[in-house]
GUTORBA-988232 format. One record per residue (C-alpha): residue number from 1; residue in one letter; z, x, y. Coordinates in Angstrom, 3 decimals. Each point is the difference from the previous one (the first is absolute). Layout:
<nodes>
 resi resn       pz       px       py
  NUM    A        Z        X        Y
...
</nodes>
This chain:
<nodes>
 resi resn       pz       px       py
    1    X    0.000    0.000    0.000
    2    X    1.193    2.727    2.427
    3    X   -3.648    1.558   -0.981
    4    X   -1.762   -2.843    0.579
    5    X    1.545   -0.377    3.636
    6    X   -0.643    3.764    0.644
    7    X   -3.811   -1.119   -1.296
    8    X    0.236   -2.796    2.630
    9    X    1.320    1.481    2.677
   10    X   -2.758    2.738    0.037
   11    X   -2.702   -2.747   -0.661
   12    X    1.745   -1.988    3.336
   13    X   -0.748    3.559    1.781
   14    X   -3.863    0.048   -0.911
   15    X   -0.246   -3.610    0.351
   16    X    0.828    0.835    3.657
   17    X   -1.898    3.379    0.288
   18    X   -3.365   -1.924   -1.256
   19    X    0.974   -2.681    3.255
   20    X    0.178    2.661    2.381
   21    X   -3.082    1.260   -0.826
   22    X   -2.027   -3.364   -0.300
   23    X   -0.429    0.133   -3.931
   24    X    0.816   -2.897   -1.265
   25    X   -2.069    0.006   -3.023
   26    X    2.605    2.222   -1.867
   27    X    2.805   -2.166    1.717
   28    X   -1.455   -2.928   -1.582
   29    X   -0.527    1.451   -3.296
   30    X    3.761    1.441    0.072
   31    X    1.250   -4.110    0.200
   32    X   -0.043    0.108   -4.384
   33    X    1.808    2.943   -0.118
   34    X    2.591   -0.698    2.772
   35    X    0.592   -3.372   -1.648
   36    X    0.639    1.531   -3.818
   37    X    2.391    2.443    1.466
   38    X    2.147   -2.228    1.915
   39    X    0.550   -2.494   -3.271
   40    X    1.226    3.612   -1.581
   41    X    2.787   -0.447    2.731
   42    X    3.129   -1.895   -1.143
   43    X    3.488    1.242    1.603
   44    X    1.241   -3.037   -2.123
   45    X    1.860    2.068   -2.836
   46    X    1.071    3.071    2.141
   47    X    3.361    0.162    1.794
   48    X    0.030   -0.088    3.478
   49    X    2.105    2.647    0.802
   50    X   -1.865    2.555   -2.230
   51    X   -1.932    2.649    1.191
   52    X   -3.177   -1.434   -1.591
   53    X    0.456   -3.110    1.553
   54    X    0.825    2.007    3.485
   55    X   -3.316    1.718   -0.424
   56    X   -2.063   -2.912   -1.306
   57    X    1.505   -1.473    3.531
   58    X   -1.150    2.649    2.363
   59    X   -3.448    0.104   -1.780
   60    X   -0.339   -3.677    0.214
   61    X    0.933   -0.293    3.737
   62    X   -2.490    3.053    1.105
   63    X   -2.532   -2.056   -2.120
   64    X    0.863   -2.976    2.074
   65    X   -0.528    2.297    3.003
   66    X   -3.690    0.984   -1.330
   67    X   -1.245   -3.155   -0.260
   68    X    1.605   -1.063    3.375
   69    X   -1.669    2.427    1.750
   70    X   -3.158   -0.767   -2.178
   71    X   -0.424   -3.679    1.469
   72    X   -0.635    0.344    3.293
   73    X   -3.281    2.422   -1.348
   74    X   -1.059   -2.849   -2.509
   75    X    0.172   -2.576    2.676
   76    X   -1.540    2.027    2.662
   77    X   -3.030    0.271   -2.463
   78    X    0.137   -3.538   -0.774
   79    X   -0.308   -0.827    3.384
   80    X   -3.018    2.293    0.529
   81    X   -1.619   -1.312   -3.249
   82    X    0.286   -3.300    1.855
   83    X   -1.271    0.800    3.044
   84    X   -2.876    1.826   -1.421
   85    X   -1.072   -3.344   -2.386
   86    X    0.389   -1.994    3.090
   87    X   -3.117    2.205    1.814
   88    X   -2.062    0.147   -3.240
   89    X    0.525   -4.006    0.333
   90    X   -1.193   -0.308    3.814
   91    X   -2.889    2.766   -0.950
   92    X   -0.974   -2.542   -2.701
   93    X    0.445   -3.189    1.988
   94    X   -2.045    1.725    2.872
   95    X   -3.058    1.103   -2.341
   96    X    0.375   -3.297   -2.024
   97    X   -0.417   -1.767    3.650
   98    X   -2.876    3.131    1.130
   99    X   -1.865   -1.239   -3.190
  100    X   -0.120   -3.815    0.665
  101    X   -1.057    0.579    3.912
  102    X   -2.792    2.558   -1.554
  103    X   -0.695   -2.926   -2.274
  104    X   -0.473   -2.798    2.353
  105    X   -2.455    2.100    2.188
  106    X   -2.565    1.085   -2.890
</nodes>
């Protein structure tokens, strides 16, 4: 488990590398592996006031930390992404209406 959170924690660090750099195809493909390592994750039999669960604490909450700081990236991009279909949509609405003018004189 404590593995699996190390595994996670250093995936959480890429995931937010790749952002920063505007790859998101990587990011996207890292959503499978991200997901099977967190359902490794289960504090449930370890005592909380052991040094495994101490650790597993402090690797969860700088995980938490990752993908905070990774949110603002994804929704900056999603925002973009939106912006950017809204222009292909005028372009298309514009030629669309270009086409039917060009019609009606020929």
């Amino acid at each position: 488990m404590l593995a699996a959170a190390a595994d996670l924690e250093r995936l959480a660090l890429r995931r937010l590398e790749w952002a920063r750099q505007g790859d998101w195809e990587p990011l996207l493909a890292s959503e499978t592996r991200r997901a099977d390592l967190a359902k490794v994750i289960d504090a449930a039999g370890l005592d909380p006031h052991s040094p495994e669960a101490e650790a597993l604490a402090r690797r969860l909450t700088r995980i938490r930390e990752l993908d905070r700081a990774l949110q603002p990236l994804l929704e900056d991009a999603r925002d973009r992404l939106g912006e950017e279909l809204r222009q292909i949509r005028r372009k298309a609405s514009g030629a669309r209406a270009y086409q039917q003018v060009d019609r009606g004189r020929g």
